[in-house]
N, C-alpha and C positions, 0 to 999 in steps of 0.2 A: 308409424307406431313402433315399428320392428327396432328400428333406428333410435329412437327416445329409450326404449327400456333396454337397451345394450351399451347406450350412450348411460344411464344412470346404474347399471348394473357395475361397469368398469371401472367408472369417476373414484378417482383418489379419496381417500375416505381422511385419511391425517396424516399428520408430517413424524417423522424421527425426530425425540430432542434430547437434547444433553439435557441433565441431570445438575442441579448445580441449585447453590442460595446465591438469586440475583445480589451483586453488586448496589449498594445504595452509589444514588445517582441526585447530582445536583446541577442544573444548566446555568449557562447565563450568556450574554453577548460583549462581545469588543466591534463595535464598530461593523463592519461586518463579517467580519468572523463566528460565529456559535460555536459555544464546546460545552460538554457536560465533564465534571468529576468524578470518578468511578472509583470506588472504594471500598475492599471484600468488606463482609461483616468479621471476618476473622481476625481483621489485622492486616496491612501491608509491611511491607518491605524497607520502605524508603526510598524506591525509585520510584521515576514519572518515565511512562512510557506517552507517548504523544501517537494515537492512531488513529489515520488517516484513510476515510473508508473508500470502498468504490464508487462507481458509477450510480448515482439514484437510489443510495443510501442519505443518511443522516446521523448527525451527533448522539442520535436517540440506540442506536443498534447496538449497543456495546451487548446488552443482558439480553438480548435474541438468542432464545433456545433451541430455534433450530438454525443458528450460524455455526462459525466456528469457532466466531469470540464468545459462544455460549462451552463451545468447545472444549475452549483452554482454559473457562474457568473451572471445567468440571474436572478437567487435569491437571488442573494447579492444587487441586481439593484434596483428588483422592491421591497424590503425590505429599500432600501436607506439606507443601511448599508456600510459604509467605507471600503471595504476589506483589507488582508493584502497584502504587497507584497508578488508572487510566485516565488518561485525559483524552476524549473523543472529541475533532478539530471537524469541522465545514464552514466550505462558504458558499454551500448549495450544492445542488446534483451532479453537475458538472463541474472540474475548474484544473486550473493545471497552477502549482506554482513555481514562478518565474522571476527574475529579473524586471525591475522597470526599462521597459522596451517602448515600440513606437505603436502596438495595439493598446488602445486606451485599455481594456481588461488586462494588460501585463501589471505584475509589481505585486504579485500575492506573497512572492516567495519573503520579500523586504516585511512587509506588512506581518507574515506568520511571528518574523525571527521578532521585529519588535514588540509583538505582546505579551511575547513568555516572559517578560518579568512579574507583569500587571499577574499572567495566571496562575504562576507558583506562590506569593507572594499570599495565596489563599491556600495554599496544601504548605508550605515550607519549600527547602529550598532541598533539590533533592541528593541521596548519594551518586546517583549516576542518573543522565537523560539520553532518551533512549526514543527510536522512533519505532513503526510498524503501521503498516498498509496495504493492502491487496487493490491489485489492478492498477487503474488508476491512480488511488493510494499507493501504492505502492512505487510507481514512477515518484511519484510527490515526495513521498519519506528518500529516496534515491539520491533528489535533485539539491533539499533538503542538507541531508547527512553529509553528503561528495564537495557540497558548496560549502559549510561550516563543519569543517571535519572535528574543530577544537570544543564544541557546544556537543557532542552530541558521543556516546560509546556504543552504542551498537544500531544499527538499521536493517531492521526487518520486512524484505520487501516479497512478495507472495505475486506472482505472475504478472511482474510489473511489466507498464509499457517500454520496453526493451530495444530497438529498431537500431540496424545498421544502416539503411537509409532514411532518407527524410522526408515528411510531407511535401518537400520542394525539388524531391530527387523526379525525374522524366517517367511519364506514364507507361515506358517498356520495362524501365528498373522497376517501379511497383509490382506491373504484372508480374514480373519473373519471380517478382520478392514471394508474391501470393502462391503463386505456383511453391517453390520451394518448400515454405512452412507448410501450405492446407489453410492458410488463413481464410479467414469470409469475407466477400466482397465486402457484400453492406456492411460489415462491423469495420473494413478498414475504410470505408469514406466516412462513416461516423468520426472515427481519429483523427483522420485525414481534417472532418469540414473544424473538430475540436482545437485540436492542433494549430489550425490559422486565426485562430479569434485570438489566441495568446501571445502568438512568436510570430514576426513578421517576414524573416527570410532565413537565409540557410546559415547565417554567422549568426542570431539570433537561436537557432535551435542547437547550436553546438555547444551557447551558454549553459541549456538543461540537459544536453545529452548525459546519462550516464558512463557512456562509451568511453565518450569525450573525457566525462571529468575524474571517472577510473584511469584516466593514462596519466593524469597529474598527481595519484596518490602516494603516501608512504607506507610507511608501517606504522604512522603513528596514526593512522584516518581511524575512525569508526569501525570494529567487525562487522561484519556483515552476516545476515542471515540471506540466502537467496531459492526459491521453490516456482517451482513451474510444469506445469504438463505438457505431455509433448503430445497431443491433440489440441492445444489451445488454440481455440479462433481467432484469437485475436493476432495470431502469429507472434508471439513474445519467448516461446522458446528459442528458438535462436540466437536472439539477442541477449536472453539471459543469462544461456549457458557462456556466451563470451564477455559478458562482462565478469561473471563469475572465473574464467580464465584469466583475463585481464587483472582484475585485481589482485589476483594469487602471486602472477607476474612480476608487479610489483610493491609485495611484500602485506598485500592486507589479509590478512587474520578471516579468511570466508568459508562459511558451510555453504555447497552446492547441492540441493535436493532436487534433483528431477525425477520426475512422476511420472506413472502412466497415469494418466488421465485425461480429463478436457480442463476449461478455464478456468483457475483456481484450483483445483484441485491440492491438497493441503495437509502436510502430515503434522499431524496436530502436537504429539509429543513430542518430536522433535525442536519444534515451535515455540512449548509452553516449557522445555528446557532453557533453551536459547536465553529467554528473556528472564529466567530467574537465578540463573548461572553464572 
């Protein structure tokens, strides 16, 4: 009894939200893709921003008031800055995009690029395209932007999956990898079992490496936005902070945010700058 009325005394009562007039929102399907159209009531900009959510989200999360896309609308607001249009991208809870490889689920990445005509073609055609993702999304907007650098002007990637080894690298090198960051087991075998459904071996993961495809940039690639907490479990600091090196390296135009925080952790004005700048 003791136990029950301290257990309901304690229990979270409600969430913090941003403040903000939801975005009208329109969905619809390509094949299997789903994305919604997100559009201030104030007026946009003229850009498409294309974002790509995390892990066990959906198309639907854009106007979630207590995220941080409720965040940045509420920062775009009280900045009275024009946003751009959102276009919010899945192809379900999980998914990685990639090159057509030798996993039958590889080839999302082909699939995304081919239906952005079909989706603009219903907003206009825009001044600038622009991606943005957290986590998982965020590797995707990375693989994305790095792979078609002439389609796209800035990629905004929020504690994306980052790794300088590979799901294919020896179970001492993981360990050590774990050890190093503070990563969590179970969230790296989750990666880890995600990882192998898409990319079949180690020349197949250096097609979507960011690492990788940061050492083939110029100055004319994509800016870059890049943000990460260095408590992330997933261990993507690391990796971030050097691609973030890397591409300064050679010559891309990048904002480096790291954070005290854990996973995502996310400076929101810095952020809702980036994209309307």
């Amino acid at each position: 009894m003791l136990w029950f009325i301290w257990t309901e005394i304690s229990r979270r009562r409600g969430d913090q939200r941003a403040s903000f007039k939801p975005a009208s929102q329109r969905c619809d399907a390509q094949g299997p893709l789903r994305y919604c159209i997100n559009e201030a009531a104030g007026g946009t900009n003229g850009d498409i921003v294309y974002h790509h959510h995390g892990r066990n989200l959906d198309e639907t999360s854009w106007n979630d008031d207590t995220y941080f896309t409720g965040m940045l609308q509420e920062q775009w607001h009280a900045s009275g800055a024009l946003p751009p249009t959102v276009i919010t991208i899945s192809y379900g809870s999980t998914w990685l995009l990639t090159p057509k490889g030798k996993q039958e689920d590889s080839g999302l990445l082909v699939d995304f690029m081919a239906r952005l005509p079909a989706i603009e073609a219903k907003v206009g055609r825009p001044r600038r395209r622009m991606l943005l993702g957290e986590s998982m999304g965020g590797l995707n907007v990375l693989v994305a932007g790095l792979t078609h650098p002439a389609q796209f002007a800035k990629v905004a990637a929020l504690c994306p999956g980052v790794y300088a080894d590979t799901p294919f690298s020896s179970f001492d090198t993981i360990r050590a990898w774990m050890e190093r960051t503070g990563a969590d087991p179970k969230i790296v075998f989750g990666v880890w079992l995600m990882a192998r459904k898409y990319v079949a071996d180690e020349a197949e993961w250096r097609r979507i490496s960011p690492l990788h495809l940061a050492a083939q940039a110029g100055p004319d690639y994509p800016e870059l936005y890049l943000s990460c907490g260095l408590y992330d479990a997933y261990g993507n600091y690391e990796g971030t902070e050097r691609l973030a090196h890397i591409a300064r390296q050679r010559g891309v135009r990048t904002e480096w945010h790291p954070l005290y925080g854990g996973h995502c952790a996310s400076d929101v004005a810095s952020l809702a700058d980036f994209l309307v700048n």
